[in-house]
C-alpha positions as CSV (number, residue, x, y, z in Angstrom):
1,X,99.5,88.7,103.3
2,X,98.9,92.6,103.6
3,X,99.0,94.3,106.9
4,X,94.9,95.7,106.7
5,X,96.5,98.4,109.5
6,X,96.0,102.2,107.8
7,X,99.1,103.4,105.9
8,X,100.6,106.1,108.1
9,X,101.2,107.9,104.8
10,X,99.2,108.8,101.5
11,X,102.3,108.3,99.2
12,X,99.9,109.0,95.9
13,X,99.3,112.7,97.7
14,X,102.9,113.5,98.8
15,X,103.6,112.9,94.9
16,X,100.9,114.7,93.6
17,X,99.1,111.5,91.7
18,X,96.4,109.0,91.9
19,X,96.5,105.1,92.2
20,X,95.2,105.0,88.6
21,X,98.6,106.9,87.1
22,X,101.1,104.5,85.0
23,X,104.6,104.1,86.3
24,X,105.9,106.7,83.3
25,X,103.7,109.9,85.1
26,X,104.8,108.8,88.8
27,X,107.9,108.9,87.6
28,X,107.8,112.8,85.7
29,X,105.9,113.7,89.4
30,X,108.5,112.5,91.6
31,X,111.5,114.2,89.4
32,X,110.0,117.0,89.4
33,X,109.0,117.1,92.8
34,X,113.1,115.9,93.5
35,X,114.6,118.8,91.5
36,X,112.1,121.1,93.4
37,X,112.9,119.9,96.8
38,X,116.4,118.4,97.0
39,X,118.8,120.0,99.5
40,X,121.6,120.9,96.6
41,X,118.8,123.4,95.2
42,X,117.5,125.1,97.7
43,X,118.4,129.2,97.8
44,X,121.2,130.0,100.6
45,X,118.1,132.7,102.4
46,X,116.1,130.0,103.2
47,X,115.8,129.6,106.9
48,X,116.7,126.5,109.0
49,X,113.5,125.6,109.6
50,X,112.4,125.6,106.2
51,X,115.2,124.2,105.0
52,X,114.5,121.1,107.7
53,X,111.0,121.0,106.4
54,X,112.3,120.9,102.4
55,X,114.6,117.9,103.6
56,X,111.6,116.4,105.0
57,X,109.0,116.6,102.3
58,X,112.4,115.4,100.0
59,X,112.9,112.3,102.3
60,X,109.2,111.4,101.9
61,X,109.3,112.4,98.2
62,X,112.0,109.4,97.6
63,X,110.2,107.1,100.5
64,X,106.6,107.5,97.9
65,X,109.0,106.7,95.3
66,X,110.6,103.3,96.5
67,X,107.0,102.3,97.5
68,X,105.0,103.2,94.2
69,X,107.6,102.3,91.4
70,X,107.9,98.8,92.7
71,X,105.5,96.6,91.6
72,X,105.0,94.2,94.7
73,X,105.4,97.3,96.8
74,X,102.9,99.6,95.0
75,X,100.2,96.5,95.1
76,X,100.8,95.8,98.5
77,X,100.3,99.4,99.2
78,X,97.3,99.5,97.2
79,X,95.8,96.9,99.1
80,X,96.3,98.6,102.1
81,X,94.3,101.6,100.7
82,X,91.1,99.3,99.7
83,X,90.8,98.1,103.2
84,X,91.4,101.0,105.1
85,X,88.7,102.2,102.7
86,X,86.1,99.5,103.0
87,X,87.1,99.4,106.8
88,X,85.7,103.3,107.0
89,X,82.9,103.4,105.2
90,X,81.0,99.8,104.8
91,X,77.3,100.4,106.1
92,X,77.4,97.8,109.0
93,X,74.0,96.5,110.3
94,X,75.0,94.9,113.2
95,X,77.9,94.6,115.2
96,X,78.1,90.8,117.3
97,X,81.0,88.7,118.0
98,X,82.4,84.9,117.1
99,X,80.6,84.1,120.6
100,X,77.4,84.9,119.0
101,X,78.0,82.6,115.9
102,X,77.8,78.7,114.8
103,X,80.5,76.7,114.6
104,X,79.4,74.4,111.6
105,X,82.3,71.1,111.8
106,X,81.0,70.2,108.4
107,X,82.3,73.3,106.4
108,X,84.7,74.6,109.0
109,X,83.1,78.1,108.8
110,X,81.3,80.6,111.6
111,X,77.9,81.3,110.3
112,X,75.3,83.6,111.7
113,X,71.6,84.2,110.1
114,X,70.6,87.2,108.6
115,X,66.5,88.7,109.3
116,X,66.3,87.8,105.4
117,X,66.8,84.1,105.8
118,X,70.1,83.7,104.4
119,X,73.4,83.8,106.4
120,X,76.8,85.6,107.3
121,X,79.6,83.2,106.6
122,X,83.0,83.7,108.2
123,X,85.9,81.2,107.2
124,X,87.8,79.8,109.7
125,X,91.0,81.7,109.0
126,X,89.5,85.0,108.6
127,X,88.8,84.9,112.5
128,X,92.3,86.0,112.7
129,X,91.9,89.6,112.5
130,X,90.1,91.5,115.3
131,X,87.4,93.1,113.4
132,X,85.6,91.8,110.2
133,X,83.0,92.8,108.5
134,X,80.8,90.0,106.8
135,X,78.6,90.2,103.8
136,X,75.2,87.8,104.1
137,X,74.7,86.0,101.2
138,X,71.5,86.2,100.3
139,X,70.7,89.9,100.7
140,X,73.0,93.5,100.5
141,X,73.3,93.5,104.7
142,X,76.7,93.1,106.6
143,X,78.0,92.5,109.5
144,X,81.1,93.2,111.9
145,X,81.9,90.5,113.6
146,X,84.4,91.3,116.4
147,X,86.9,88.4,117.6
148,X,86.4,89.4,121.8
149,X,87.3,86.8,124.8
150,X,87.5,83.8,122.6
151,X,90.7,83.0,123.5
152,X,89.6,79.9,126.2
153,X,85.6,79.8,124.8
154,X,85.8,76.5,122.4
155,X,85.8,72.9,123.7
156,X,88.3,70.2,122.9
157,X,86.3,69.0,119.7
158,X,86.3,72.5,118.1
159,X,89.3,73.8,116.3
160,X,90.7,76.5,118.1
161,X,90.9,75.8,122.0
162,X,89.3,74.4,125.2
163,X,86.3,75.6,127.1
164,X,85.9,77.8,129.8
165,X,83.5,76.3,132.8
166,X,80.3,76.6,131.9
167,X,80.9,76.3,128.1
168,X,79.4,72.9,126.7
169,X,78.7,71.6,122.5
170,X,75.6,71.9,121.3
171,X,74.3,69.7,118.5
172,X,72.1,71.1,116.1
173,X,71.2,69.0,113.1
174,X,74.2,68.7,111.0
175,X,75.8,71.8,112.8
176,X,77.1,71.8,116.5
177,X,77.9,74.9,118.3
178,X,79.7,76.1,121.4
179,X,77.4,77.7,123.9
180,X,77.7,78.9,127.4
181,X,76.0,76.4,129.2
């Protein structure tokens, strides 16, 4: 699975391209970015601290080069992108936490209702990351659900761990949930 955490650098910018170019122009960006930057060609006047910061941009040059003309990598890397993307700007109508969700034992899921009569769905194993944002799926609204003090908050017949004191399972029609009590 990706690691959702924001790239620490744009390799599409250090090579001068966009994640929509075909592996033939990355590669006619990154040589001639190489010929322009590699230590070999540089003039003998440059000073040292130029010459440290060519040798830089020509170590990140090659690094945006490993990642993008590998398949696997560039996806993987790509991936990244979209959710640091969607992570920044998704309009979020409200921000609550798994606490404030229903545990449904039937489909395994969190749900939470929307004001529009249809519901946020979160999957059990997408509780695993520490923020989510959640899409109702009835209406255009969405969520960020935030996984806060949960760790002890579940009882021995939900899935993940025990109950604090003072934490009891609700019935509720076909759904149970886990409550403070």
């Amino acid at each position: 699975m990706a690691d959702y955490n924001a790239p620490q650098k744009d390799w599409y910018l250090i090579l001068g391209a966009c994640p929509t170019d075909d592996l033939q122009v990355l590669k006619q960006k990154y040589q001639k970015l190489v010929l322009m930057f590699h230590p070999d060609k540089q003039r003998p006047d440059v000073s040292e601290e130029e010459a440290e910061q060519h040798l830089q941009r020509f170590i990140d040059i090659d690094q945006a080069w490993k990642i993008l003309s590998n398949e696997e990598s560039r996806n993987e890397y790509n991936l990244q992108l979209r959710a640091c993307e969607l992570k920044q700007s998704w309009p979020v109508d409200a921000h609550i936490t798994l606490d404030d969700m229903n545990w449904d034992y039937e489909t395994e899921c969190y749900s939470y209702t929307c004001r529009c009569g249809g519901e946020f769905i979160l999957e059990k194993d997408e509780t695993q990351e520490v923020e989510t944002v959640v899409c109702c799926d009835s209406c255009s609204l969405s969520i960020e659900v935030k996984k806060v003090g949960l760790e002890d908050s579940f009882c021995d017949s939900c899935p993940i761990k025990s109950h604090k004191e003072g934490f009891v399972c609700q019935p509720n029609e076909a759904k149970r949930s886990c409550r403070p009590a």
